[in-house]
N, C-alpha and C positions, 0 to 999 in steps of 0.2 A: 139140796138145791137142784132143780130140776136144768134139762141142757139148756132150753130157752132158756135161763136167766145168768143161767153160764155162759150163753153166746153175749146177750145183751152187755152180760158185763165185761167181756171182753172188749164186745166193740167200743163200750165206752171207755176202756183203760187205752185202748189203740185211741181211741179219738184225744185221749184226756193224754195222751203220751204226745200224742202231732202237735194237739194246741199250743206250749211251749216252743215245740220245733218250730211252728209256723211263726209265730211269734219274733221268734228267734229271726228267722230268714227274713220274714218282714223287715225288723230292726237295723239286721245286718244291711240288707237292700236300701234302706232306710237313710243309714249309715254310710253306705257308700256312695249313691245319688247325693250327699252332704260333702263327702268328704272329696265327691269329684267335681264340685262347687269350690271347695276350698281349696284343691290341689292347684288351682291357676293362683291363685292370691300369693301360697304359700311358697310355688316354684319361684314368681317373682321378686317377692321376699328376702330370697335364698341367694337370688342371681344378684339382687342390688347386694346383699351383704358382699358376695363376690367378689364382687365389683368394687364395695367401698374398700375393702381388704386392699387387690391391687393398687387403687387412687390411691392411698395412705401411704403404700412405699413407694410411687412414683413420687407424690409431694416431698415426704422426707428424704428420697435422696436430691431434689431440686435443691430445696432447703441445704441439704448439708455440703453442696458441691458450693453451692454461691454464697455460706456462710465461710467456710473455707480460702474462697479464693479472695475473699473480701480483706480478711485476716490476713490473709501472707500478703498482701499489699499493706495494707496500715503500716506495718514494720518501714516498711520502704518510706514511707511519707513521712514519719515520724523522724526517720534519718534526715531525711531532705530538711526537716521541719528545725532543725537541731544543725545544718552544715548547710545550707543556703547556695554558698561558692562551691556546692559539688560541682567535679568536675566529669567531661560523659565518660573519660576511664573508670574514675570512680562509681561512675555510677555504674558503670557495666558489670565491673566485680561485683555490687550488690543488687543486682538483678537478676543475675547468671545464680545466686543460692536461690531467689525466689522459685528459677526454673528448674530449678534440680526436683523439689518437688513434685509429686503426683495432683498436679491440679487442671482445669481448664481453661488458663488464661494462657491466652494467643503472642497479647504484646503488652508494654508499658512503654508510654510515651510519658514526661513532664515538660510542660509549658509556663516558663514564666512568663508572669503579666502575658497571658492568653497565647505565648506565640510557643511550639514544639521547640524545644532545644536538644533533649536527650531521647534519644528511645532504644529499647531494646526489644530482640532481639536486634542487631547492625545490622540485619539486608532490609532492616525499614527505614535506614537511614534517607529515602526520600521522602518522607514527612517532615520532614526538620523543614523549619520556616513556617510551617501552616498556622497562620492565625486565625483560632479560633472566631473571632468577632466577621471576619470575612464571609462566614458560611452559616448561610442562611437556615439549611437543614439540623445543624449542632448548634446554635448558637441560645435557642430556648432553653435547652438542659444544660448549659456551659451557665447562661446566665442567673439562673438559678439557684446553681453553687454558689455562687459570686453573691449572691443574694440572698441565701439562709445561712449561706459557711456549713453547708454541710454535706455530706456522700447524696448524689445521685445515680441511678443504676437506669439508666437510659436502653431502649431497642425493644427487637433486634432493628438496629439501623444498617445501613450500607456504609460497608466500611471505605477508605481511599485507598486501602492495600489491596482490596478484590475482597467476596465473599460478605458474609454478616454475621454479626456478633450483637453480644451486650458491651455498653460501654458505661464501666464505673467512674465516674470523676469525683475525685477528693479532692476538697478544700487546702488549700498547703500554710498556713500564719506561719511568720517567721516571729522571732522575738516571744517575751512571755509579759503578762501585765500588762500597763499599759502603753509598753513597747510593742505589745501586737499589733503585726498590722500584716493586709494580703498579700503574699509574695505571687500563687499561683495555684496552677492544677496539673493532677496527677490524676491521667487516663489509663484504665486496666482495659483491656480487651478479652472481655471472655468469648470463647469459640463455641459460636452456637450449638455446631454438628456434635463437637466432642462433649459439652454438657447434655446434651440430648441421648449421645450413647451411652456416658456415664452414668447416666439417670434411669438407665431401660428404658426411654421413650424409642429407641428402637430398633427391640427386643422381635425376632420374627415371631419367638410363639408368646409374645404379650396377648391374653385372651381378651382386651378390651379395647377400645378405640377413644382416643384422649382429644381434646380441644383446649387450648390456652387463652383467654383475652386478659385484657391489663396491658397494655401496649406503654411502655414508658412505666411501671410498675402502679395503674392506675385499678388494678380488682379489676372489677365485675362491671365499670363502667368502662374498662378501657375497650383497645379493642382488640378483635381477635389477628393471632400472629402466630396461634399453630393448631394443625386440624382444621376439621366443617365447622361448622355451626352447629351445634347438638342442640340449640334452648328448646326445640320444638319436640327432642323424643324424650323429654321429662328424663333427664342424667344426673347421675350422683356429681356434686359439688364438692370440691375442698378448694381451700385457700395457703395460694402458698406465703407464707410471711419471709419478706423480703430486709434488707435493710435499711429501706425507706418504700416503704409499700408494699402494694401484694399482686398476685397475679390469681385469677380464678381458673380453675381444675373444672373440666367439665368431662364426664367420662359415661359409656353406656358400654354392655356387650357387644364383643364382634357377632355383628347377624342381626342385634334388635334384641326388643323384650319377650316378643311374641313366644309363647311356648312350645314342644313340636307337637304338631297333629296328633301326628301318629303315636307319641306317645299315651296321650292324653284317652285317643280311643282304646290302646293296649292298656292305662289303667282302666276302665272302664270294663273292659273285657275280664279284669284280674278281680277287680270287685264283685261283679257280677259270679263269676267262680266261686270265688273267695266265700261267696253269700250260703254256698252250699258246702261250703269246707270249713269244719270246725279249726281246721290248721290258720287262717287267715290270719288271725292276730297274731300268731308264733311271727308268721313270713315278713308281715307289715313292721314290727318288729323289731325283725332281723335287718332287714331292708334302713333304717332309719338310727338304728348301731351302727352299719357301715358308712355312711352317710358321714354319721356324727365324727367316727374316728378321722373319714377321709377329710374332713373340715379340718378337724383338730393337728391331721397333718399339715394340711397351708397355713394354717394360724402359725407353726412350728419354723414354714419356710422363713415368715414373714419375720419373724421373730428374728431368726436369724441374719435376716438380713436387715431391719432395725440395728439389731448389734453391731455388725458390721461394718452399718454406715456411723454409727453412732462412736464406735473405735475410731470409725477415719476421721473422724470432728475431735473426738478427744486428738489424735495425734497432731491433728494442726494449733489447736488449741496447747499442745505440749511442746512441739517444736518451736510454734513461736511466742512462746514463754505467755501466754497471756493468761488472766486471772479475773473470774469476772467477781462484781461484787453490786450490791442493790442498797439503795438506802429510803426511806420511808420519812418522805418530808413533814409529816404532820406528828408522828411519834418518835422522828430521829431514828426508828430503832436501824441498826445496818447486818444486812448478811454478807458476809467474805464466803468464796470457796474456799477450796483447799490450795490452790495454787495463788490466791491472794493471802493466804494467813500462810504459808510459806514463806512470800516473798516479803512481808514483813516482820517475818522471824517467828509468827505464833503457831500456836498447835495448830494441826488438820482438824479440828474438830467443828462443831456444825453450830457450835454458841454464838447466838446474836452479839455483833460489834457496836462499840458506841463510837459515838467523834471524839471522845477523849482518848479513847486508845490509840486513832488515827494522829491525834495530835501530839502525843506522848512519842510518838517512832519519828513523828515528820521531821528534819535536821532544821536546828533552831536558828539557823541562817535565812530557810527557806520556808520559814511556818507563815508569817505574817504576810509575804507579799503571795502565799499558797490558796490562806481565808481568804484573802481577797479578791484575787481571781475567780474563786470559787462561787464567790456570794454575786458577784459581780455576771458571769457568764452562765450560771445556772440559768438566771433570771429569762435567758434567753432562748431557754430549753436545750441549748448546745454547750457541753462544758469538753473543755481539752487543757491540759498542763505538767507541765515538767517540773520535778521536784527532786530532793535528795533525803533521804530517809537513812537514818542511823539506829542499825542494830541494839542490842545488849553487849554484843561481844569488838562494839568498835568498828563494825565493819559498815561501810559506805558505799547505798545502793541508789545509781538513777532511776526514777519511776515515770514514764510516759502515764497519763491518766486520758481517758476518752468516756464520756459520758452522755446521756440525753436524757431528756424529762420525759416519763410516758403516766398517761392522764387518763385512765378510763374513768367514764361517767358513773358516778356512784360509789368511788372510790378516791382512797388519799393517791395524792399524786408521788411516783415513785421516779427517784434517780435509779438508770440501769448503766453501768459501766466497766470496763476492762481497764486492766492495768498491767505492763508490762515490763519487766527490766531491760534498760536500754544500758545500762552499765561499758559492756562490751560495746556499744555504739559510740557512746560518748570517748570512749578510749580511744575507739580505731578512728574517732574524726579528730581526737590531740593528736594522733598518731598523722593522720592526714594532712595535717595541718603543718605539723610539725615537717612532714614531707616536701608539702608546697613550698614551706620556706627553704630548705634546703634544694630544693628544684629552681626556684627562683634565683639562689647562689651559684648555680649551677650554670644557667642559663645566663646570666652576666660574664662566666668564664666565656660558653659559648660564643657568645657575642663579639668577644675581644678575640678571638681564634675566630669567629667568622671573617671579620676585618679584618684580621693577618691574613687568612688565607685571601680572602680577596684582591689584596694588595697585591700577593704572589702570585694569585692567576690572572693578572694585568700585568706584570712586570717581571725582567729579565734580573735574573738571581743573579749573573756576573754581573752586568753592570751596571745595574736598576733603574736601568732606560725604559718607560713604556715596551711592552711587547705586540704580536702583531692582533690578539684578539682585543686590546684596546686601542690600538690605532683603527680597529676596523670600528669600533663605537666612535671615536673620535670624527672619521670621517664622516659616519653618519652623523652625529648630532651637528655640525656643519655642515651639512649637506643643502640643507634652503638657503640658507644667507650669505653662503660664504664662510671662512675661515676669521672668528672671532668678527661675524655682523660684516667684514668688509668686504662681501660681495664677489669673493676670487676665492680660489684655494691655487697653491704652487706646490707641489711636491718632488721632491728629491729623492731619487731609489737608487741610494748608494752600493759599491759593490768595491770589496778589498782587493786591490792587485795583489800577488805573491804571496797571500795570506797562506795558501797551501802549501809554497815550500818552507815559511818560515815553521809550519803544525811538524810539517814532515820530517825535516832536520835537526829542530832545534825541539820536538815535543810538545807535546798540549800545555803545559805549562807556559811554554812563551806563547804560542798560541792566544792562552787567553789574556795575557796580559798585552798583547798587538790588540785585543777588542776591547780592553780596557783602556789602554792609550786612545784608540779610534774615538772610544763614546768620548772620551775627553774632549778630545780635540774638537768633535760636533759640539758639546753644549758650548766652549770656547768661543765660535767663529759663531754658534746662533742667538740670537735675542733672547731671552729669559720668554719671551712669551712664544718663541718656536715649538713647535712640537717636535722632537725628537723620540726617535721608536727603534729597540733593534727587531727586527723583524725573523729572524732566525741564522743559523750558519751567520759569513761576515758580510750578510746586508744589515743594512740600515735605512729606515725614511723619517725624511724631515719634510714636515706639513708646516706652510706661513701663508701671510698673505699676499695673492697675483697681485703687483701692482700693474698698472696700466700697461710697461711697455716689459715688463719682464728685466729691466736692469736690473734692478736687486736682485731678483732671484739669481741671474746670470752670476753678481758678484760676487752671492755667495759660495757659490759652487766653487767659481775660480778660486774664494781663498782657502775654502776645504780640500781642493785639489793642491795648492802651494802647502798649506799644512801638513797635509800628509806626506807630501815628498821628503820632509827632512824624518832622519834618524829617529831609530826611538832605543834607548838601549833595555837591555835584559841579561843579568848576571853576566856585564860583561864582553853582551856581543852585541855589536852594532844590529839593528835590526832595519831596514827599509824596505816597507810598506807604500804604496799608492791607494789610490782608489779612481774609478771608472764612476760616471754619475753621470743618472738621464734625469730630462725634467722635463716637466708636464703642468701646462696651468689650465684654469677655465673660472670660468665668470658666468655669471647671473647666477639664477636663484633652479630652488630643483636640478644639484647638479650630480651629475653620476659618478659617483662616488669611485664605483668598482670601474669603470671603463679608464677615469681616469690614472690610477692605479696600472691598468693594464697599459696603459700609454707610459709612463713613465718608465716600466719594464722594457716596452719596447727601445725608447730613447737608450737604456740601460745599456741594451744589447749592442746598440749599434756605436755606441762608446766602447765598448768590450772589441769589436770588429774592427774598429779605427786606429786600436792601436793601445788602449788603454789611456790611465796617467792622463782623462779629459773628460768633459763633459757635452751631454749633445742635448739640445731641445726637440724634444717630439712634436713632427709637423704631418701634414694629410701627404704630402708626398713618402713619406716614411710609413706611413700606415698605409697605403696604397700598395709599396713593396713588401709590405706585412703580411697584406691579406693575400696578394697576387703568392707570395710564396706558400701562405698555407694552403690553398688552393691549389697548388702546383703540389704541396702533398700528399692533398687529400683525394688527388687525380691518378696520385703514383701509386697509391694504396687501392684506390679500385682497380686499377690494370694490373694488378698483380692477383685481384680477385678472377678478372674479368679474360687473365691468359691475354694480353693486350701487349707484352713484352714479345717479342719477333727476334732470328738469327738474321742477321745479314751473311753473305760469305765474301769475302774478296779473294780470287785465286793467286795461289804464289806461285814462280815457274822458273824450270830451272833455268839459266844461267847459258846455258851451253847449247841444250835441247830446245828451249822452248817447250817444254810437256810442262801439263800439271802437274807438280809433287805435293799441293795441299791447299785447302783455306783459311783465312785465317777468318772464324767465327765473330760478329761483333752484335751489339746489342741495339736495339731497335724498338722504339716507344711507338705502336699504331695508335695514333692519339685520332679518340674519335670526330671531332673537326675541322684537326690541323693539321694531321696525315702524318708521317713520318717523321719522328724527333730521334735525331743525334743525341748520343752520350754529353756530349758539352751540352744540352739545355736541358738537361734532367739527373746527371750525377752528382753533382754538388748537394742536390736535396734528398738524392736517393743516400747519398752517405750519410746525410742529419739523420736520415729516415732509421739507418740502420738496415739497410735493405739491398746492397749491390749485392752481399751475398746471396740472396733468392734470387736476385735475376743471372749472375754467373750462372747459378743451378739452372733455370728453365733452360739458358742456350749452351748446355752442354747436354741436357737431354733432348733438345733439338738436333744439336750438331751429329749426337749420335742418330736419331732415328734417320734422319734423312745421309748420313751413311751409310747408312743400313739400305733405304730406298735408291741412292747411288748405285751401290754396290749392283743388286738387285737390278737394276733396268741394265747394266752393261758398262755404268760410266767411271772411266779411272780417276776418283779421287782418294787418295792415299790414307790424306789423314786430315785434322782440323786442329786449328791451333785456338783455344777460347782462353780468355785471360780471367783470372782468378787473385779476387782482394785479399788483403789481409786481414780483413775481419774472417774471412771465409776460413783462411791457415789457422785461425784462433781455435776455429772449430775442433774439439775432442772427440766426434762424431765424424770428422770429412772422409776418413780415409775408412771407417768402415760403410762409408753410405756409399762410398766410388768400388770398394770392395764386392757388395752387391749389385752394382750395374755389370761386371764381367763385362769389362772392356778388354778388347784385345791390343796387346801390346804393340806401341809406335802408332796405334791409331788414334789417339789423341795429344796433344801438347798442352801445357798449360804454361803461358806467358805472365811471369813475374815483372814486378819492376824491380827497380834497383835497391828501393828503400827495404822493400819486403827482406830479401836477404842478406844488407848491411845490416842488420838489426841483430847481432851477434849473442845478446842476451838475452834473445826469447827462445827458450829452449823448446817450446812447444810447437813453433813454426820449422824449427830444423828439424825436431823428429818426423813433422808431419809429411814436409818434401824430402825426408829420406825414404818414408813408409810408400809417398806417391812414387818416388823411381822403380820401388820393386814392385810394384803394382804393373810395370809395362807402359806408362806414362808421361811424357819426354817431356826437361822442362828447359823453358827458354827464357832468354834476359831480353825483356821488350825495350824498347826508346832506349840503347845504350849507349853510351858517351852522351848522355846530358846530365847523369849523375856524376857519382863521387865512387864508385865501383872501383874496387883495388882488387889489383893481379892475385893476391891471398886470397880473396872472397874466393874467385873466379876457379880458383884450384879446389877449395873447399863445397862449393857448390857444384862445380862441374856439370853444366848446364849442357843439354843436348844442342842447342844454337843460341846466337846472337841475332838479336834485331837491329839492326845500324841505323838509328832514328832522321828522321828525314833532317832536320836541319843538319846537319852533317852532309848528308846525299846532295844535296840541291845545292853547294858552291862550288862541287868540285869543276863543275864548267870550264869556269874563268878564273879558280883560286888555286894554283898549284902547288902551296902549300897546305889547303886542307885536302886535295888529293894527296899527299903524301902523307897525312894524321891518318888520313881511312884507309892506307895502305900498311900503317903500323897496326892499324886495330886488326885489319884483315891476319896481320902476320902473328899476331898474338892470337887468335883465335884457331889459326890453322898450327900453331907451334901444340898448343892445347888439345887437339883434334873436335875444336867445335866449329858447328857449320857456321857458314856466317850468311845472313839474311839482310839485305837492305829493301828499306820501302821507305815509300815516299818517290817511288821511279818513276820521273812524270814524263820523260822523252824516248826513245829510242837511244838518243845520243848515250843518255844517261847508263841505259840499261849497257850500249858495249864497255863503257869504259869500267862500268862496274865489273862486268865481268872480267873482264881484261887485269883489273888488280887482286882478281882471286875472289870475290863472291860467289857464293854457293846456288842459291836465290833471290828472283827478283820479285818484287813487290808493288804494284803502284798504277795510276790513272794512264803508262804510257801502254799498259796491258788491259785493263779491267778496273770500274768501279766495283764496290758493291752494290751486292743485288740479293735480290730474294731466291728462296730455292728455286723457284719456278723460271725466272730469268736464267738463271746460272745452269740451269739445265736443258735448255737451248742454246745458250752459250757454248757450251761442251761439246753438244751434239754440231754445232755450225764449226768449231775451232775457228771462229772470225780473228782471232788473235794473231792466226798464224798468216792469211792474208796481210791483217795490218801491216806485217814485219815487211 
């Protein structure tokens, strides 16, 4: 063969080698312009599978969250449906297990005949009373119930607690056969948000984007209530099956269907490659093995999580004992699970049931009125009933049964039903039962102990006179009309004379029978229709009626005052008793109960002041001195806030000299009106008051400073004599609070009376005037010889002076016998070495002859009134006194 035919044929092996190649590439090219037509179709293919994948478990856990929570409610209603008279304890203990659960219901309320009576959790206890029919918003899905007798799953609605939920209402029939009849409904609240998170509806890396309609559980007509609108970006659909309706699923990818550009041009690019790469098929592939596995792992998640929700339905389904079972009304034939061929004793196995084997268990007490209910309530596509079923081995189980007819077109029509041992229910409501009854016996005790005690807390356990919180109802329920309709009331506010020394001497034992005698003697002398009351301690009031002029009332008083003067004996010993009684009437209508009350007290007192052993009627001039006195207390207590209490000084002088040797400090009320008030119109209240000792105190820290300011400007006053009460000597505090003021010795005196240190058995008052001597503190016997002051006292107190009290002073004039009594006292006093001071020295005359019988000091208007510091310290500075002389 020559080269030209060697070349030729070369070239045509090269050409005859390409043509396949080309071929080839073509195809490929071919192939790939195909397959990059069908990579858009096939990506979104892939995406909706995605996508139905995710919809599928978001449906099945909707489904199994609100098949669940449907379930642990039925148990509830079933109870109710079986114990009618729950009561809301009861019912809270069987609520509180439904909550222990892992579920999403919020709340349970039960309404009978339409109105809230129970709910739980208790802080929803402000829905109690809502009646349904009232609200216009719930009353379509209430009415309903009430209308098919069967579960409605209503929302999401607006709740009345805050927030939104689903609301289940169950039909409640009491009674079985045809005793049935409506008792009520039983509302579950399931929690939106929490079945939504429960559900992965919102899950952050959820790759899809969901929409819900069915509003009220109406599908695909109802309306939307979660999500956009998706109808328009053509979204995978599921249907959630509800327990009476369904809700439509509407779902697309997050982002849209659109594929990405970029990828779509990078396949394009890879084909195109590929087209010259015998490796392409290897790659495309390998590519589409990864794929398949990465699928086969979500199919795995999903799986998984199928299971799990599918566990969690078994568990509620297990917890609360329920057993489903189907029956096939054209063939009879019936399927039991395992937890219904359990609970009637047969094997777990999967063999079709007939109705004679249902009939053969049912308890032959309960078979015939069982058929008939059955045949009876089918009919109406809704069957529910209570039964008792008997073992093989004797044993006796209650069976709750709940059933509905479902009817697809082109098919035999099938009963679907659960069934439940209520066994333990029916126990714990004999048990409840059995409880109420013995609460109810219970509660009868109470009763009779309520009304004991009542009796006791209105009446006095010694004498079983009314006491005074039912004299206070008493007056009030008389209060508009008067005292039984007649237009008055009169009261009587008794008070025992000597009741406290007869306690005190003779023991609370006699004591109480002096208040036992007293009540006597009051129901005695009052009318069976009087009211008589001890009011506490030995008062007593007696409530009748005001007649017109008060003679009765007076009568009676006066013969409960003769009453109680005579004797009353006690093991023995004579006992006499009185009693003090004020009275108080008033007339017409609206009449003031507590004022008059307060009136009678007052009368009280002023019987007590008169002498006892009598009675006084309360009048406007008595309450005029009532008020003027409290007022005059309530004057004393601000000036004591207000520093309103003043020293007066009156100077003492000696005898012989004429010099000052001291003042004597006296107490002085700057009353803002009425200017200076005297001890005589303000002691008597200040003692009620409890208050001379605070004012002693201010004008002794008076007396001192402006001693001090004496001193200081030049002027000789020695010392100050301020007088000091015996409530003040009571003081266990006086002698270290005078201890702190570091007074210098002789520069003060405190003038006693006489009663202060006759008083030989207050051991407190003699330590405390012994503690004052050694303090540097001189003390003196004020107004003496108008007491009862005996020469012993006078040795044992040893007093630094006498005060020789003016009525004594002022007759020695023209009486030359009481100049010679004041020349004995002088002579006892200086035999003693005490000084002797007279005051009340209203002459000149006075003053020589006082001195002249041995007076030490003179005191009195023939020298000096009192005066204020500032007076008295021009006084000093003038010595106008000694002029006078």
């Amino acid at each position: 063969m020559n080269t030209a035919e060697t070349d030729r044929q070369r070239t045509d092996g090269r050409r005859t080698t390409w043509v396949p190649v080309l071929l080839a590439l073509l195809m490929v090219t071919a192939a790939g312009f195909f397959i990059d037509r069908q990579s858009h179709s096939i990506s979104e293919q892939r995406m909706r599978a995605d996508v139905l994948g995710q919809l599928s478990i978001i449906r099945a856990k909707l489904e199994g969250n609100i098949a669940s929570d449907i379930q642990l409610v039925r148990g509830l209603v079933s109870t109710i449906s079986s114990q009618p008279d729950l009561s809301q304890e009861q019912f809270q203990v069987l609520a509180a297990h439904l909550f222990e659960e892992e579920s999403q219901l919020r709340s349970i309320s039960v309404a009978p005949d339409l109105v809230i009576a129970m709910t739980y959790p208790p802080n929803q206890t402000r829905n109690i009373g809502f009646d349904y029919r009232t609200s216009p918003g719930q009353w379509d899905a209430v009415k309903e119930v009430v209308d098919t007798g069967r579960l409605v799953l209503a929302g999401p609605v607006d709740l009345i607690q805050g927030g939104k939920g689903f609301i289940g209402r169950f039909p409640i029939y009491k009674g079985t056969g045809e005793d049935r009849s409506f008792w009520g409904i039983a509302a579950a609240v399931i929690d939106i948000d929490r079945l939504y998170r429960d559900s992965g509806l919102y899950d952050p890396d959820l790759p899809i984007e969901i929409a819900i309609t069915g509003h009220d559980s109406k599908g695909g007509d109802g309306a939307l209530f979660y999500g956009r609108d998706l109808s328009a970006e053509n979204p995978i659909l599921a249907d959630v099956a509800l327990p009476t309706g369904s809700w439509q699923l509407s779902a697309i990818p997050r982002g849209g269907w659109a594929p990405d550009g970029l990828t779509q041009w990078l396949l394009r690019g890879l084909i195109v490659l590929a087209g010259g790469l015998v490796i392409l098929p290897i790659f495309t592939t390998r590519r589409m093995v990864e794929q398949r596995y990465r699928h086969i792992g979500q199919l795995r998640v999903r799986e998984r999580e199928l299971a799990a929700l599918t566990d969690r339905l078994n568990l509620a389904l297990q917890t609360s004992q329920v057993g489903i079972w189907e029956l096939d009304l054209d063939s009879g034939a019936e399927y039991w699970d395992a937890r219904t061929n359990e609970l009637y004793g047969l094997p777990a196995d999967a063999a079709p049931r007939t109705y004679e084997q249902w009939r053969a268990i049912v308890h032959p007490d309960d078979l015939e009125k069982s058929e008939a209910e059955f045949k009876r309530m089918i009919a109406t596509g809704h069957y529910e009933a209570v039964y008792r079923i008997r073992l093989d081995d004797g044993t006796v189980r209650h069976v709750r049964s709940i059933a509905m007819v479902k009817k697809v077109p082109g098919e035999s029509d099938r009963v679907l039903g659960v069934n439940w041992d209520i066994t333990r229910d029916v126990a714990l409501n004999e048990d409840l039962r059995r409880a109420h009854q013995l609460t109810e016996a219970r509660n009868a005790e109470l009763e009779t102990a309520k009304i004991r005690i009542e009796h006791n807390a209105l009446h006095d356990s010694l004498t079983g006179l009314p006491n005074r919180r039912f004299l206070d109802e008493k007056l009030q329920e008389h209060s508009e009309n008067g005292y039984m309709g007649s237009g008055g009331i009169a009261l009587l506010h008794i008070d025992l004379d000597r009741f406290k020394q007869i306690n005190d001497t003779l023991g609370h034992a006699a004591g109480d029978a002096m208040l036992i005698h007293a009540s006597e003697v009051l129901r005695a002398n009052c009318k069976p229709t009087d009211f008589v009351a001890r009011i506490g301690g030995d008062e007593f009031v007696v409530m009748l009626e005001a007649d017109a002029d008060d003679a009765s009332v007076a009568c009676l008083a006066d013969s409960i005052v003769q009453a109680m003067r005579k004797p009353a004996l006690h093991e023995g010993h004579e006992c006499r008793i009185g009693v003090s009684v004020g009275l108080a009437t008033a007339r017409g209508t609206d009449i003031d109960v507590k004022q008059l009350l307060i009136n009678a007290d007052i009368a009280l007192y002023r019987a007590k002041g008169r002498g006892r052993n009598r009675y006084e009627f309360f009048s406007a001039a008595l309450q005029a001195e009532v008020i003027d006195t409290k007022r005059s207390a309530d004057e004393i207590l601000k000036a004591l806030d207000t520093n309103a209490f003043i020293a007066f000084y009156q100077p003492q002088f000696d005898a012989h000299t004429l010099d000052v040797v001291g003042v004597e400090a006296l107490a002085r009320w700057n009353h803002p009106t009425e200017g200076i008030k005297t001890p005589d119109r303000f002691l008597n209240i200040a003692e009620e008051l409890s208050v001379v000792a605070s004012i002693d105190r201010i004008v002794l820290d008076q007396a001192l400073r402006d001693l001090d300011r004496w001193q200081a400007m030049g002027l000789n006053v020695p010392r100050a004599s301020v007088n000091v009460s015996q409530r003040r000597l009571h003081d266990e505090d006086l002698v270290q609070s005078l201890r702190e003021l570091r007074i210098e010795p002789g520069r003060i005196a405190f003038e006693l009376v006489e009663s202060i240190y006759l008083d030989e058995s207050d051991g407190l008052v003699g330590w405390n005037i012994d503690r004052i001597k050694e303090l540097g503190i001189d003390i003196e016997i004020d107004d003496f010889g108008t007491g009862y002051a005996s020469i012993v006292s006078l040795q044992k107190l040893h007093p630094r002076r006498l005060k020789i009290d003016r009525q004594l002073v002022d007759p020695i004039l023209t009486e030359p016998a009481q100049r010679r009594l004041l020349a004995s006292i002088v002579d006892i006093g200086k035999s003693m070495g005490i000084e002797i001071v007279a005051e009340g020295v209203e002459t000149r005359e006075h003053a020589a002859i006082l001195r002249d019988l041995g007076c030490d000091i003179l005191q009195g208007y023939a020298f000096a009134r009192p005066m204020d510091c500032d007076s008295l310290e021009v006084f000093l500075r003038q010595e106008s006194w000694r002029s006078a002389s």
